[in-house]
SERO-4910 file (N, C-alpha, C, O; in steps of 0.05 Angstrom, whole numbers):
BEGIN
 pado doro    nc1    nc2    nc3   cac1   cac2   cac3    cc1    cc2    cc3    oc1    oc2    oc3
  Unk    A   -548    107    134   -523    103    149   -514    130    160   -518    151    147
  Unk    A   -503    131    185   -502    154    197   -471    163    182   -458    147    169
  Unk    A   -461    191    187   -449    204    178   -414    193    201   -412    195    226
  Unk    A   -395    184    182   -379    178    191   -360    205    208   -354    226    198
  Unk    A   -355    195    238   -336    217    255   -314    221    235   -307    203    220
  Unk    A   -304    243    234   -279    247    227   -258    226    225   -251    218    203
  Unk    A   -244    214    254   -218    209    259   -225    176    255   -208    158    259
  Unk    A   -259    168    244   -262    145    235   -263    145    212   -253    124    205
  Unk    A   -270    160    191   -262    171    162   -238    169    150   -232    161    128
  Unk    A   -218    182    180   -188    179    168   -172    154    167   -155    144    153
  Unk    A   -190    146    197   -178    108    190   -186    100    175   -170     81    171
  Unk    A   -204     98    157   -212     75    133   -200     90    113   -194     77     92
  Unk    A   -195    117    114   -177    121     91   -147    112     88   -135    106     68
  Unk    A   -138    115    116   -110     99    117   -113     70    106    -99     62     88
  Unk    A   -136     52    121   -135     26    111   -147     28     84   -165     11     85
  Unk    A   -149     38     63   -152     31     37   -132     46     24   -135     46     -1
  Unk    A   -104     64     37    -88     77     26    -70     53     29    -53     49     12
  Unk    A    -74     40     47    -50      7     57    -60    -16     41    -47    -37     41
  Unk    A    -86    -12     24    -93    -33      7    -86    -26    -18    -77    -45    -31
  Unk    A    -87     -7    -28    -78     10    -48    -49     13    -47    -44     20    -71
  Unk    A    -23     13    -33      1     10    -39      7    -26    -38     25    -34    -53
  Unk    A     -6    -44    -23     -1    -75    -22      2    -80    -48     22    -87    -61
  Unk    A    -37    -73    -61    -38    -85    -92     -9    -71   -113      0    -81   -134
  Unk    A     -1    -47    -99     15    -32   -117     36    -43   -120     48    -46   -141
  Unk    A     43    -50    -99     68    -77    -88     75   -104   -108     98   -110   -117
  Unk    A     46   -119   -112     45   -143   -114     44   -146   -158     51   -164   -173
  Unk    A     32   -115   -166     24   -110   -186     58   -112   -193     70   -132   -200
  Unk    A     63    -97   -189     97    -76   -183    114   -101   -194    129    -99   -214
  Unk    A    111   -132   -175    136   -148   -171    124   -169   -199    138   -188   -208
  Unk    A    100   -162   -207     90   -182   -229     93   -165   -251     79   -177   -268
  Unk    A    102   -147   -262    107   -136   -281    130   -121   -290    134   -108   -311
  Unk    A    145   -126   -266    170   -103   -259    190   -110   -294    189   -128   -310
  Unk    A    209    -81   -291    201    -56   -288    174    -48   -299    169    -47   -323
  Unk    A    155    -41   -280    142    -20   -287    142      0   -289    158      9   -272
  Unk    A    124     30   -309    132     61   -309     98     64   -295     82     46   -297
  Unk    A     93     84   -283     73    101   -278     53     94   -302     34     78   -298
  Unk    A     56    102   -319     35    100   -343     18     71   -334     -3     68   -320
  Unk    A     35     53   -348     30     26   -339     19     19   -321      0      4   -322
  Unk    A     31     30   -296     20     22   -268    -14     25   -262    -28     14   -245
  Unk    A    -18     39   -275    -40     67   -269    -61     51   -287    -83     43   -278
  Unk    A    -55     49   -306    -63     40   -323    -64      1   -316    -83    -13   -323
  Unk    A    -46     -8   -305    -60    -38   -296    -74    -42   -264    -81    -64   -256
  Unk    A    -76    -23   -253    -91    -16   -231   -117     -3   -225   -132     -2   -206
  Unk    A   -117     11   -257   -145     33   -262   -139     52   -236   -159     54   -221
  Unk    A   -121     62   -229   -119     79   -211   -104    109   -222    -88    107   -240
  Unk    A   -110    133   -211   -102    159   -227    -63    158   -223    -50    148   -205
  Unk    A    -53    172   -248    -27    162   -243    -22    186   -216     -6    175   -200
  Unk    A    -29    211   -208     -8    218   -186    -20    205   -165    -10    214   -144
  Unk    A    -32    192   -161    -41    171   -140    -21    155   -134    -11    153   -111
  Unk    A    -12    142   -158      5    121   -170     38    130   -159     52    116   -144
  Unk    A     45    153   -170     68    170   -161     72    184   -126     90    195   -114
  Unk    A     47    177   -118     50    189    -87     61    158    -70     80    157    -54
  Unk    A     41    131    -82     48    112    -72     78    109    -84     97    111    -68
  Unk    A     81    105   -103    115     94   -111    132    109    -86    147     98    -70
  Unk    A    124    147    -87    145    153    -70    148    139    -44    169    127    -37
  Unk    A    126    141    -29    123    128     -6    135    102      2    149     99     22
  Unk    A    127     79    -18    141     60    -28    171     66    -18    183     60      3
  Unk    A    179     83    -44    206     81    -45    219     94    -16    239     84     -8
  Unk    A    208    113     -4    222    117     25    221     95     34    243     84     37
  Unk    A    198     80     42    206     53     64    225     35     49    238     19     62
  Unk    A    227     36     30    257     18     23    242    -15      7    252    -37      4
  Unk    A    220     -4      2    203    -29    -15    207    -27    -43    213    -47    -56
  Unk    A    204      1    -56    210     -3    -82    234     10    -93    247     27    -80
  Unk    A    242      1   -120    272     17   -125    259     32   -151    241     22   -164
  Unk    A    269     53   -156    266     67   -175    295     62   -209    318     70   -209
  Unk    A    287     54   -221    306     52   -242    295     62   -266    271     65   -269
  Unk    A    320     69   -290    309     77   -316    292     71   -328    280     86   -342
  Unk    A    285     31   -324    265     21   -332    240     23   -320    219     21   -334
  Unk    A    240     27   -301    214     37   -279    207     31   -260    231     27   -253
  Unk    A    195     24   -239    200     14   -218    205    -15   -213    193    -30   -228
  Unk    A    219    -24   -196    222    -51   -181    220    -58   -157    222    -39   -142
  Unk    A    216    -81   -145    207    -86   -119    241    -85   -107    261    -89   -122
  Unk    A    241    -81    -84    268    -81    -77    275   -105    -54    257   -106    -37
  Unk    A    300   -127    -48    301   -143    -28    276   -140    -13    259   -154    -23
  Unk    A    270   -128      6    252   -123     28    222   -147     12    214   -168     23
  Unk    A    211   -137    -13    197   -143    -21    174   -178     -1    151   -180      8
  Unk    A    194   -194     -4    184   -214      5    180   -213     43    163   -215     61
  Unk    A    203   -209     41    202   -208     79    174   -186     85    160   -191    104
  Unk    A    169   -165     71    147   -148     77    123   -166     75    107   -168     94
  Unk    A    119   -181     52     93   -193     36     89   -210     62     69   -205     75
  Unk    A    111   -235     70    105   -248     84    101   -239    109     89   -257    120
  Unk    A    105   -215    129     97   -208    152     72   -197    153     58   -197    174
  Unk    A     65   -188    131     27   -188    130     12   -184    147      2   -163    156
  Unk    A     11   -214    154    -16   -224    171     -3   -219    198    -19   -222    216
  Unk    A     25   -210    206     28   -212    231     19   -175    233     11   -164    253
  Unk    A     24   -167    213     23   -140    216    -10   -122    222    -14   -102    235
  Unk    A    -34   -146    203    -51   -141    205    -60   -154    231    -75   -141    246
  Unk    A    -54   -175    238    -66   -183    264    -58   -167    290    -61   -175    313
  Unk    A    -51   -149    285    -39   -125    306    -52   -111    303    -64   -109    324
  Unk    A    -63    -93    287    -69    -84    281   -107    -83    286   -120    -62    289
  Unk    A   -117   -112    286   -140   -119    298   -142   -124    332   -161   -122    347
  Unk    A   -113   -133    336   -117   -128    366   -126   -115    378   -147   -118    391
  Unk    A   -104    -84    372   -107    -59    380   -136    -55    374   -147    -45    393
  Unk    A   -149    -59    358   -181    -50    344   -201    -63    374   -218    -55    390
  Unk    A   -182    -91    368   -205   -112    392   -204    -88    418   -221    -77    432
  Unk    A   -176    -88    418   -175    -83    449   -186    -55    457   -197    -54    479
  Unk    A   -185    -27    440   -207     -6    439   -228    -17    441   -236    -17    464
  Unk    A   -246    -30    421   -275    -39    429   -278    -47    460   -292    -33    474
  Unk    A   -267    -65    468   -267    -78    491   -268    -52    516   -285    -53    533
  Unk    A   -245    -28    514   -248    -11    534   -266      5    549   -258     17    568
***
């Protein structure tokens, strides 16, 4: 397999950094409150991994941070359910580069 370009490297790292906060999401609203430890630990993922997504998370206004540990916040569902509209854009744009 030939050696991936750069700025195609960085896209598949974005799209498995966007698969990697979803599951974090979905983990998140099935166990809530969760702490880091936990998280990390039901994800098999390293915890400051774990702590970069929560932050991130928590800027866009998806997760809430509490004593008990994190929670999904309102947004939660309206996010989950726009999904597929979000990913089907997202293939457009893809279609429509190939195509050019």
């Amino acid at each position: 397999m030939e050696k991936d370009i750069s700025m195609f490297g960085r896209a598949a790292e974005e799209v498995d950094l966007i698969g990697r906060h979803i599951e974090m999401l979905k983990v998140t609203r099935e166990l809530q409150p969760i702490g880091i430890i936990r998280l990390s630990e039901a994800l098999n993922i390293p915890r400051h991994k774990v702590r970069y997504s929560l932050r991130l998370l928590e800027k866009d206004g998806l997760i809430v941070a509490t004593n008990e540990g994190a929670m999904v916040s309102e947004l939660y569902e309206e996010f989950i359910n726009g999904l597929p509209d979000r990913f089907d854009d997202l293939i457009g744009r893809i279609n429509r580069i190939r195509q050019g």
